[in-house]
C-alpha positions in Angstrom: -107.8 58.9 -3.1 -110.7 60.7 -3.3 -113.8 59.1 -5.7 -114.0 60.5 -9.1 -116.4 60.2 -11.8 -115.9 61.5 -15.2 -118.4 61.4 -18.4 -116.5 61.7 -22.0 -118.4 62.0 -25.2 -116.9 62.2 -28.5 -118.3 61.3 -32.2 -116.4 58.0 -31.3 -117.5 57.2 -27.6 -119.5 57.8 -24.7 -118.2 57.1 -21.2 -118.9 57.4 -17.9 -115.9 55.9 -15.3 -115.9 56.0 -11.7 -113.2 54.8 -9.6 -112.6 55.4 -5.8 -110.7 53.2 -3.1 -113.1 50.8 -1.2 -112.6 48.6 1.8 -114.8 45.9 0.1 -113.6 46.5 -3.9 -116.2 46.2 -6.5 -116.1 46.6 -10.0 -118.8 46.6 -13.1 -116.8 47.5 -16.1 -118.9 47.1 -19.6 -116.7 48.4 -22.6 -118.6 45.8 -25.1 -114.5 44.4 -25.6 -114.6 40.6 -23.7 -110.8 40.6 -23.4 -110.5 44.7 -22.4 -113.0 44.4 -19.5 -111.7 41.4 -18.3 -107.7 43.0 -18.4 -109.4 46.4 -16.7 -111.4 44.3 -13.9 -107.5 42.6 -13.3 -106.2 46.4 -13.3 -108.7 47.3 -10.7 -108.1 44.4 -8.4 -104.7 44.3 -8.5 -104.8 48.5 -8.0 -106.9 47.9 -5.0 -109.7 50.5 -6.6 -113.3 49.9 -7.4 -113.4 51.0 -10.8 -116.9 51.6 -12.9 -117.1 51.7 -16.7 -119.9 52.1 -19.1 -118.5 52.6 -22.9 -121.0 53.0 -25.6 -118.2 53.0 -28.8 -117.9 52.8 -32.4 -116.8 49.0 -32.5 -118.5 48.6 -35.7 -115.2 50.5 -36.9 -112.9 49.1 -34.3 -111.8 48.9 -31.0 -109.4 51.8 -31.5 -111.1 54.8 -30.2 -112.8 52.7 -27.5 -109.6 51.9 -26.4 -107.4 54.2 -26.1 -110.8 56.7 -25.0 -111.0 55.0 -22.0 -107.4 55.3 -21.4 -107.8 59.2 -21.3 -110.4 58.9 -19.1 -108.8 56.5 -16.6 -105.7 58.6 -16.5 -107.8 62.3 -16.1 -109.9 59.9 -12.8 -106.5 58.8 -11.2 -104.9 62.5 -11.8 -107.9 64.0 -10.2 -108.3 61.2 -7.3 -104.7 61.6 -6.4 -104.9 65.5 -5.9 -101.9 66.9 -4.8 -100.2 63.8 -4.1 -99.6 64.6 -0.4 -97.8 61.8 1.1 -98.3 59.1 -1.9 -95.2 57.0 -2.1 -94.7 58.0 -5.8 -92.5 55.3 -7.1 -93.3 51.6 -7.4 -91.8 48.6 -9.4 -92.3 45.1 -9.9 -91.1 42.4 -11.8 -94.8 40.3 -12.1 -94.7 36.6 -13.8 -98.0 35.0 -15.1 -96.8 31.4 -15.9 -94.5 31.6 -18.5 -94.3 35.4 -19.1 -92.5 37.6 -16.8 -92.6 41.6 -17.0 -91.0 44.2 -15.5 -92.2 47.3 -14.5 -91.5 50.7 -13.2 -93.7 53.6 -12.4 -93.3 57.2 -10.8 -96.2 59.7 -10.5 -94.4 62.8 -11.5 -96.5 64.8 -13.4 -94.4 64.1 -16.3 -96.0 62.0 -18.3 -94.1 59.5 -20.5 -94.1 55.9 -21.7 -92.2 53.4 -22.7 -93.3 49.8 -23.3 -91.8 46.6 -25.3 -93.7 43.9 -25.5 -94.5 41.9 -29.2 -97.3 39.9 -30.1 -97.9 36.8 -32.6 -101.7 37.7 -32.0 -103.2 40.5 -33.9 -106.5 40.3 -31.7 -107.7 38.6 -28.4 -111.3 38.7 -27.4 -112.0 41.2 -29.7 -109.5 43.5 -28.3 -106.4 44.4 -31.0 -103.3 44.1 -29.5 -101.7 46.6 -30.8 -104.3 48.7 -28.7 -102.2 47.6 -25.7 -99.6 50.1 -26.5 -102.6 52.9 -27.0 -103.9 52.2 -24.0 -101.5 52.5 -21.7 -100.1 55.7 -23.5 -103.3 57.5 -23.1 -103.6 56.7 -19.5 -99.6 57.8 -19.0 -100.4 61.1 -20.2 -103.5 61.7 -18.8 -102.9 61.0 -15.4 -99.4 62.7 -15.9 -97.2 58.9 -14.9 -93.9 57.7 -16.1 -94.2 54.2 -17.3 -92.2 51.7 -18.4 -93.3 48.2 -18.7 -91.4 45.3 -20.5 -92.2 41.8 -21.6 -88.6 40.0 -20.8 -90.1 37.2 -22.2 -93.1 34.7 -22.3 -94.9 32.3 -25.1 -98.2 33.0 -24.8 -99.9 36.1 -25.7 -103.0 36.3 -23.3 -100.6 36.1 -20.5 -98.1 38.9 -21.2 -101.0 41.1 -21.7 -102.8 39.6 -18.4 -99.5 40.1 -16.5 -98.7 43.8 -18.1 -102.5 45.0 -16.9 -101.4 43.0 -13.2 -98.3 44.5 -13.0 -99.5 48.1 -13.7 -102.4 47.8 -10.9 -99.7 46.5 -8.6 -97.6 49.1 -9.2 -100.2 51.7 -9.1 -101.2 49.8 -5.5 -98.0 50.8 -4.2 -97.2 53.9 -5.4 -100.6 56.0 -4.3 -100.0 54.4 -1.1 -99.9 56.9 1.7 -96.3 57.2 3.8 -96.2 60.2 5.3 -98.0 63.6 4.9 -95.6 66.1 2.2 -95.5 66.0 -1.3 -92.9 63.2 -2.3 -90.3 65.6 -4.3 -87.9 67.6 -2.8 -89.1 70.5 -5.3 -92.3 70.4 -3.2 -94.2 69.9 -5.7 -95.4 67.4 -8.4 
């Protein structure tokens, strides 16, 4: 993976994200959302990348366009890292537990982007992150670095957990998927 940096600036938000693979992973993420940055440094650990986010947002509106903003942008820095995709492993899945919640997962860097997730909430917020933003979130990064995901709560009572282990389970299976296995393009169409 090669290191990318990309700056976004709407009426909304301004961001700057890097993220790059490190031997020795480090990661200063400051969205001004307690409960996102904490769920995005989990992402990056458990994705093995050193990710780098600085958010300037309109929270005085909400956490909407903050959310899902960075979303876009973390999906155009992993399509761009990845490149051509030359001997990634593609596919990954998981089934990830976090004390009483357990989620299954399933991703495949195809270059055709599309998400599905099911997971409910009795929360409405959490840190000062909406929940419904999870869904926003991980849509915007599915299309933007072109991924099929699907993720699925199978169960759990407490809502910090299945949104701790849905962020865990996706930087798992991102982990395992860019890893490298050989030198071609995974897809017998030679291309993705």
């Amino acid at each position: 993976m090669k290191r990318q940096t990309i700056e976004r600036t709407t009426k909304e938000t301004s961001i700057r994200l890097s993220l790059e693979k490190k031997d020795k992973q480090t990661s200063e993420i400051n969205t001004g959302i307690g409960f996102f940055d904490h769920m995005l440094e989990l992402l990056a650990f458990h994705s093995g990348l050193s990710i780098d986010i600085t958010l300037a947002g309109d929270l005085q509106v909400d956490d909407h366009h903050s959310v899902e903003d960075i979303g876009i942008v973390l999906g155009q820095a992993l399509k761009a890292a990845l490149g051509d995709k030359k001997g990634i492993r593609r596919y990954a899945d998981i089934l990830l537990p976090m004390d009483e919640s357990l989620i299954r997962g399933a991703l495949d860097i195809s270059n055709r982007p599309y998400l599905y997730l099911d997971a409910s909430f009795k929360r409405d917020v959490i840190g000062g992150f909406s929940l419904e933003n999870v869904n926003e979130f991980f849509r915007a990064l599915s299309l933007n670095a072109g991924i099929t995901l699907h993720l699925s709560v199978l169960y759990g009572d407490n809502d910090h957990h299945k949104v701790e282990a849905l962020f865990k389970a996706f930087g798992r299976m991102l982990a395992l998927a860019t890893e490298k296995t050989g030198a071609d393009v995974p897809s017998s169409k030679g291309v993705l």
